[in-house]
C-alpha positions as semicolon CSV with decimal commas, in nm:
position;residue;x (nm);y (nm);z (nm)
1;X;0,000;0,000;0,000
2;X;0,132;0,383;-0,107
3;X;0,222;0,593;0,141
4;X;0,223;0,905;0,019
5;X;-0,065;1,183;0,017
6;X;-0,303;1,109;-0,237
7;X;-0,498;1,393;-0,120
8;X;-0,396;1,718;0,086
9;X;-0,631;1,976;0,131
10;X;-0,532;2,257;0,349
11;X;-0,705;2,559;0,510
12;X;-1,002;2,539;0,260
13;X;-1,228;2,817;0,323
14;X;-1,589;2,863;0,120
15;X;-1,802;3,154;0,219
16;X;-2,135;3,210;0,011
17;X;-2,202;3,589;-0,032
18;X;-2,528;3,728;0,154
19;X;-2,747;4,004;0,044
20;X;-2,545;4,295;-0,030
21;X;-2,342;4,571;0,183
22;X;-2,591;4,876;0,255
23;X;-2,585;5,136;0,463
24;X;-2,237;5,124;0,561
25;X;-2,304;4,800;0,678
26;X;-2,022;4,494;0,541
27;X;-2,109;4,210;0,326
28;X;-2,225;3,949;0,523
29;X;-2,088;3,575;0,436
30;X;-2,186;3,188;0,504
31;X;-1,873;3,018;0,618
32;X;-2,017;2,703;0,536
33;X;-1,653;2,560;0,522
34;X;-1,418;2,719;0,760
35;X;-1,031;2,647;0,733
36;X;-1,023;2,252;0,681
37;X;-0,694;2,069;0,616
38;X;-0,637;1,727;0,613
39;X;-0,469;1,473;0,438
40;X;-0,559;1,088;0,300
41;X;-0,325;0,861;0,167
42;X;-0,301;0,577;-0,121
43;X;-0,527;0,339;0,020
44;X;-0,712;0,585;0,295
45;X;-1,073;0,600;0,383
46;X;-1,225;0,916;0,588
47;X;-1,550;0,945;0,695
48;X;-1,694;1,292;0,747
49;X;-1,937;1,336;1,045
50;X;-2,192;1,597;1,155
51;X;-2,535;1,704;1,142
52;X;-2,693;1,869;0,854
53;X;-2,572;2,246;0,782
54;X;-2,246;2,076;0,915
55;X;-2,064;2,122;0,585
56;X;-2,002;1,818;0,461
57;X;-2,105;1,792;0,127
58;X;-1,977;2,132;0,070
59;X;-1,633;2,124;0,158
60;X;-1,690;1,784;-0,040
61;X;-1,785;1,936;-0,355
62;X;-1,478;2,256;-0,336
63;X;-1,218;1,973;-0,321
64;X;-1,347;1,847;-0,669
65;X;-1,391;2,228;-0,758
66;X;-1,777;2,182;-0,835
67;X;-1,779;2,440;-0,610
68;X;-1,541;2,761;-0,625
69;X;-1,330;2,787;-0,309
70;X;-1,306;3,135;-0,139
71;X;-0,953;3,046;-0,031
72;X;-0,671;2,724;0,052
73;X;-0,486;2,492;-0,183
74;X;-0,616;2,116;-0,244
75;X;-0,356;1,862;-0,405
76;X;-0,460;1,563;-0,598
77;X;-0,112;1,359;-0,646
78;X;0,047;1,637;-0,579
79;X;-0,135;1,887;-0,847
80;X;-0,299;2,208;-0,709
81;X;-0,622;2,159;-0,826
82;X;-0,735;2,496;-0,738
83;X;-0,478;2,648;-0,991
84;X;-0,577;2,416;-1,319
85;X;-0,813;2,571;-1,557
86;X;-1,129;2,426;-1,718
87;X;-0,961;2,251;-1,943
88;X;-0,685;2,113;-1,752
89;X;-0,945;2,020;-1,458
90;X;-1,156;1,833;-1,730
91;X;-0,837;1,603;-1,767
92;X;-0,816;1,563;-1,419
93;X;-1,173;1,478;-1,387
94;X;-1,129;1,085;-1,393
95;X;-0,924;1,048;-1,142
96;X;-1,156;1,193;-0,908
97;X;-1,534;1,135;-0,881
98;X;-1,845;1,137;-0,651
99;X;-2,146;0,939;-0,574
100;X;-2,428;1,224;-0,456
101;X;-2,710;1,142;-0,248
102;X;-2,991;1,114;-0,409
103;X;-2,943;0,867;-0,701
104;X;-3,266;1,001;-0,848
105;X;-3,118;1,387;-0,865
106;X;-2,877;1,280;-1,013
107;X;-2,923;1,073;-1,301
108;X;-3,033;1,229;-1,636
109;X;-3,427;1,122;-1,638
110;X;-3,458;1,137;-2,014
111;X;-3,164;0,903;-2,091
112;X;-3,152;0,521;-2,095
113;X;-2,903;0,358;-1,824
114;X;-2,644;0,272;-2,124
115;X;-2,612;0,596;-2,255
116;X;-2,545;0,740;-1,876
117;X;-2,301;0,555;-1,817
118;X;-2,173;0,510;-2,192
119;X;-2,123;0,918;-2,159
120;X;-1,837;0,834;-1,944
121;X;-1,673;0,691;-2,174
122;X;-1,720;0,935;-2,517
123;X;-1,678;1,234;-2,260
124;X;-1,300;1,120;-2,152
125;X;-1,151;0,817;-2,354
126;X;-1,168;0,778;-2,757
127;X;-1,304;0,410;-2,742
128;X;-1,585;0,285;-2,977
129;X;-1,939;0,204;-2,953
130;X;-1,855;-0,169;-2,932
131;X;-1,614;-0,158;-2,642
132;X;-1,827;0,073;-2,453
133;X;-2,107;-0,165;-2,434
134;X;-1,874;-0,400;-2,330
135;X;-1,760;-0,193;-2,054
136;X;-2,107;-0,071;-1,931
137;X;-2,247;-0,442;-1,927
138;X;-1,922;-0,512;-1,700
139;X;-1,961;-0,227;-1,496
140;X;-2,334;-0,328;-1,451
141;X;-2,218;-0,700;-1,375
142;X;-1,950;-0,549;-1,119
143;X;-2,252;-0,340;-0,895
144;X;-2,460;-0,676;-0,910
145;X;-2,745;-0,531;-1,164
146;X;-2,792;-0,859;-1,344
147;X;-2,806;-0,977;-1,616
148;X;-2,705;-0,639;-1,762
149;X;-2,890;-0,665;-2,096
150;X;-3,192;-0,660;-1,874
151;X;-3,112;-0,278;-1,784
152;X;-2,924;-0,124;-2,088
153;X;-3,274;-0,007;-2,227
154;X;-3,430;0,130;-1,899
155;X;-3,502;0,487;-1,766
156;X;-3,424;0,603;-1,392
157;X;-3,784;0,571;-1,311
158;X;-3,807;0,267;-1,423
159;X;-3,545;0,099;-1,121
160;X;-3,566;0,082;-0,759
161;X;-3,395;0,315;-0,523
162;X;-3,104;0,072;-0,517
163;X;-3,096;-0,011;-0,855
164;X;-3,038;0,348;-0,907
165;X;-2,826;0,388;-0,624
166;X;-2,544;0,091;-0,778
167;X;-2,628;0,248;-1,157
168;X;-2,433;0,568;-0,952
169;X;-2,148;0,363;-0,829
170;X;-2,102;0,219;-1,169
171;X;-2,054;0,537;-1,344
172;X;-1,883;0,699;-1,043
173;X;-1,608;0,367;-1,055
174;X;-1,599;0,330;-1,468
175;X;-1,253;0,559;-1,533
176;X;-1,073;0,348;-1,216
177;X;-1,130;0,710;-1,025
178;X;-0,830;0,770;-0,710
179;X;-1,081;0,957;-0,499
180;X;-1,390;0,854;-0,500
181;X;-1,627;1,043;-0,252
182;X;-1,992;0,916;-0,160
183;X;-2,172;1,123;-0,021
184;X;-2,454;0,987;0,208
185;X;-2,471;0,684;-0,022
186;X;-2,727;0,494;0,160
187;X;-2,950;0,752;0,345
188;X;-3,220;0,756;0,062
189;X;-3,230;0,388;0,073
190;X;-3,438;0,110;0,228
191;X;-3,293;-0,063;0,537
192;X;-3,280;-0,382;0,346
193;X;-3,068;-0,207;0,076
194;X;-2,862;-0,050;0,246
195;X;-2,663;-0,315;0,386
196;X;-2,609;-0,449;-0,007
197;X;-2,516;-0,100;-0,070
198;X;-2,243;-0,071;0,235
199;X;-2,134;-0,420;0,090
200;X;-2,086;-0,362;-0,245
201;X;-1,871;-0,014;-0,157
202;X;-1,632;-0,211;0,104
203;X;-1,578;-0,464;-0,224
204;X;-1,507;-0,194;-0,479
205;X;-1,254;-0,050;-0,140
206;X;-1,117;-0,384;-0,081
207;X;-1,023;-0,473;-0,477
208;X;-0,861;-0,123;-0,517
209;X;-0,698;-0,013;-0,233
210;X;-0,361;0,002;-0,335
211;X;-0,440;0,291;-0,648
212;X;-0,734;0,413;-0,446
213;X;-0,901;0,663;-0,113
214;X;-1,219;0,730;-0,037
215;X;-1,445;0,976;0,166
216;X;-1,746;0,869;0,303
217;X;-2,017;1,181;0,399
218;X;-2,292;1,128;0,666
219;X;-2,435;1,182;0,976
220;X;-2,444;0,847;1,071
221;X;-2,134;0,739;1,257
222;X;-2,187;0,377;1,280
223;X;-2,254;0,408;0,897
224;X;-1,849;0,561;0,907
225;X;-1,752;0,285;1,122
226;X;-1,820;0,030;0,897
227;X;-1,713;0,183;0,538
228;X;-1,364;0,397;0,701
229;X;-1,072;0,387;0,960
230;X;-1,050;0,764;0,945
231;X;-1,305;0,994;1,058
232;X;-1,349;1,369;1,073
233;X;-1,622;1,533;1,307
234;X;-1,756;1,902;1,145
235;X;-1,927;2,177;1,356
236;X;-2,035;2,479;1,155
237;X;-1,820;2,403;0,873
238;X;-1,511;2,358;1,123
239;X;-1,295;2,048;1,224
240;X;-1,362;1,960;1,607
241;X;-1,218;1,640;1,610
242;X;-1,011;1,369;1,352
243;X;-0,911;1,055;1,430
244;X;-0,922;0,660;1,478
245;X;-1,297;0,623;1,377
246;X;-1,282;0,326;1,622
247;X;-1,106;0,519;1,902
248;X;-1,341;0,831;1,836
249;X;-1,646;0,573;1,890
250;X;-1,527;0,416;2,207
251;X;-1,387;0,720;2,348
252;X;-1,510;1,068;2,228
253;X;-1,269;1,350;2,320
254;X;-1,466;1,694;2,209
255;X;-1,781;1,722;2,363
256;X;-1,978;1,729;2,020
257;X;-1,852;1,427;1,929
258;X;-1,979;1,295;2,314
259;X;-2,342;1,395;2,162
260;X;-2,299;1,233;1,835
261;X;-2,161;0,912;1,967
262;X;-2,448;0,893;2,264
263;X;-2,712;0,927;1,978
264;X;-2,617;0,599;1,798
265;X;-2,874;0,368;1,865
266;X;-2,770;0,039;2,082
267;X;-2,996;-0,290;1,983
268;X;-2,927;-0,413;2,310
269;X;-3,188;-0,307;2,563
270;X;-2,999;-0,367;2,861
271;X;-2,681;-0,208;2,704
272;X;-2,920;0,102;2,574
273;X;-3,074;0,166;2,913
274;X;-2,731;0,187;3,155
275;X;-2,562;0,415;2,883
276;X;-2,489;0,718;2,953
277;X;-2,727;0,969;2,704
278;X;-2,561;1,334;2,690
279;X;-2,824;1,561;2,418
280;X;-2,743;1,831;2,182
281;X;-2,937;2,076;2,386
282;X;-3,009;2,441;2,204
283;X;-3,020;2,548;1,858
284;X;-2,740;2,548;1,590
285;X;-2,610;2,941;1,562
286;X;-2,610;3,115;1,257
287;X;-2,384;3,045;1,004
288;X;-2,402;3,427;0,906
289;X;-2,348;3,519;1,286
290;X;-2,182;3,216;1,468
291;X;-2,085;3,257;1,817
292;X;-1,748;3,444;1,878
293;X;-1,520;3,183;2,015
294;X;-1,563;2,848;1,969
295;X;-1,862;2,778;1,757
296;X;-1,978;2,502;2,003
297;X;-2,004;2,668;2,299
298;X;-2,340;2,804;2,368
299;X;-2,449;2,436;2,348
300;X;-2,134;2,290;2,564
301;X;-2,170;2,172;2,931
302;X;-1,844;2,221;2,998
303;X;-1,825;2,574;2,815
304;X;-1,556;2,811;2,969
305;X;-1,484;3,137;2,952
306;X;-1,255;3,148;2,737
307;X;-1,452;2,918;2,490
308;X;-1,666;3,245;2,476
309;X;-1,323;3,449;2,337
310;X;-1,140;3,269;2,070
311;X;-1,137;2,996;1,891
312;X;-0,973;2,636;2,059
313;X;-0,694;2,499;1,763
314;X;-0,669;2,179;1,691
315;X;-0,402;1,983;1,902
316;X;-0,274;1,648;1,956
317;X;-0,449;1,444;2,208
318;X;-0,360;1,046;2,285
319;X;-0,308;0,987;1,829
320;X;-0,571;1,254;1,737
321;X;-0,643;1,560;1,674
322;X;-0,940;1,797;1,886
323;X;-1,012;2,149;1,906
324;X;-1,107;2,189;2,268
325;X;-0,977;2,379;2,550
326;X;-1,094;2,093;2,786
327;X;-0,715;1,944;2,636
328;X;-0,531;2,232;2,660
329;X;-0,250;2,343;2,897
């Protein structure tokens, strides 16, 4: 397995523009994503954690420039992906794709299933009608939509959720991607399907992980436990704490993360009733005003003072990294 950095992205900021400045008043901003770095190597999986508004699937979608950044440098193999033009970035574009969440969303309704994922192919290789048939009935056979002739000729509509949902994967996996980032893959899906889904992921993971990294999106931690070794828990479009996702689940250093892991539901009635619950008390801030300080801390029960002042950075704690003054000297 590689060890170098497959990806680095560091201090990646996006703010969305609000309104406009009147009346002497400044421009007011979203930070949806506020200063992020991190790094995943050849082989790596990270899963990003946090409730909705968290950021996720924004700071997701500026590291494949889908989005504009506002500022920060990401580096795929070592280019600067934030300094490549449209058509140097459409080059880059197979190495580095995304599953989105809603399967439905995101597949063309009007086209047939082998055109979709047949686009792929015309769009970046110079292969011929013949061999990208081939390919598409492969990549069909691959996500477990068999026999493939059965689903060349269909519409979206026309498949289940998780038909759909695998029809995504295929063309997401057909140009052998490096990064390949799923966002809340199996949140629009059945319970029953979801576990086929999970599978079929950890498979593509497991056959490629020597040329490949993944990121895994959702706010479902024991989702991230399962598909990553990595995770990454977002506040408010900030890092709070990155780690072991194993270590992170047994033993939660920020007090966010406490919340999140308390939430998880336990099957075991006897386990569930002599844990320890902690809520999420309050109201998430503003995104366009958020709390001076650290963003957390009108909903912390350990707040202090000077969690009211400035903003905690992220330091080394026992292998990981949290932004909490509980940890500090």
């Amino acid at each position: 397995m590689g060890t170098h950095p497959l990806l680095k992205v560091e201090n990646v900021k996006k703010y969305f523009p609000v309104g406009r400045a009147v009346f002497g008043r400044s421009k007011q901003y979203v930070k949806a994503v506020d200063d992020v770095s991190f790094t995943i190597d050849v082989g790596g999986s990270l899963g990003i954690v946090g409730e909705s508004g968290s950021g996720k699937t924004t700071l997701a979608k500026v590291i494949l420039r889908l989005l504009e950044p506002t500022s920060g440098k990401v580096y795929l193999d070592g280019v600067d992906l934030f300094s490549l033009n449209n058509k140097e970035l459409r080059k880059l574009r197979p190495k580095m794709q995304m599953i989105f969440q809603d399967p439905m969303a995101s597949l063309n309704p009007r086209r047939k299933i082998m055109h979709i994922i047949g686009q792929v192919f015309k769009t970046h290789t110079s292969i011929g009608d013949v061999e990208i048939r081939e390919r598409v009935v492969d990549l069909l056979e691959k996500v477990g939509l068999t026999p493939p002739e059965l689903f060349l000729d269909r519409y979206p509509h026309e498949l289940s959720g998780g038909q759909r949902q695998r029809v995504c994967i295929a063309r997401a996996i057909a140009l052998n991607p490096k990064l390949l980032i799923a966002d809340e893959p199996v949140s629009a899906l059945d319970v029953s399907v979801r576990g086929q889904i999970v599978k079929l992921l950890l498979e593509i993971y497991e056959k490629h992980i020597d040329e490949i990294a993944y990121i895994v999106i959702s706010h479902d931690i024991a989702l991230i436990k399962s598909l990553c070794k990595d995770t990454l828990v977002m506040y408010l479009g900030r890092v709070v704490e990155k780690g072991e996702v194993r270590r992170i689940i047994e033993e939660p250093l920020h007090p966010y993360s406490q919340m999140l892991i308390s939430s998880i539901p336990v099957p075991d009635p006897e386990i569930a009733r002599n844990r320890k619950r902690i809520p999420i008390g309050g109201e998430i801030p503003s995104l366009i005003n958020p709390p001076k300080g650290c963003y957390f801390h009108p909903r912390c029960p350990y707040v202090m003072d000077r969690c009211r002042e400035k903003t905690p950075s992220l330091i080394n704690v026992d292998d990981r990294l949290v932004s909490c003054y509980l940890y500090s000297e």
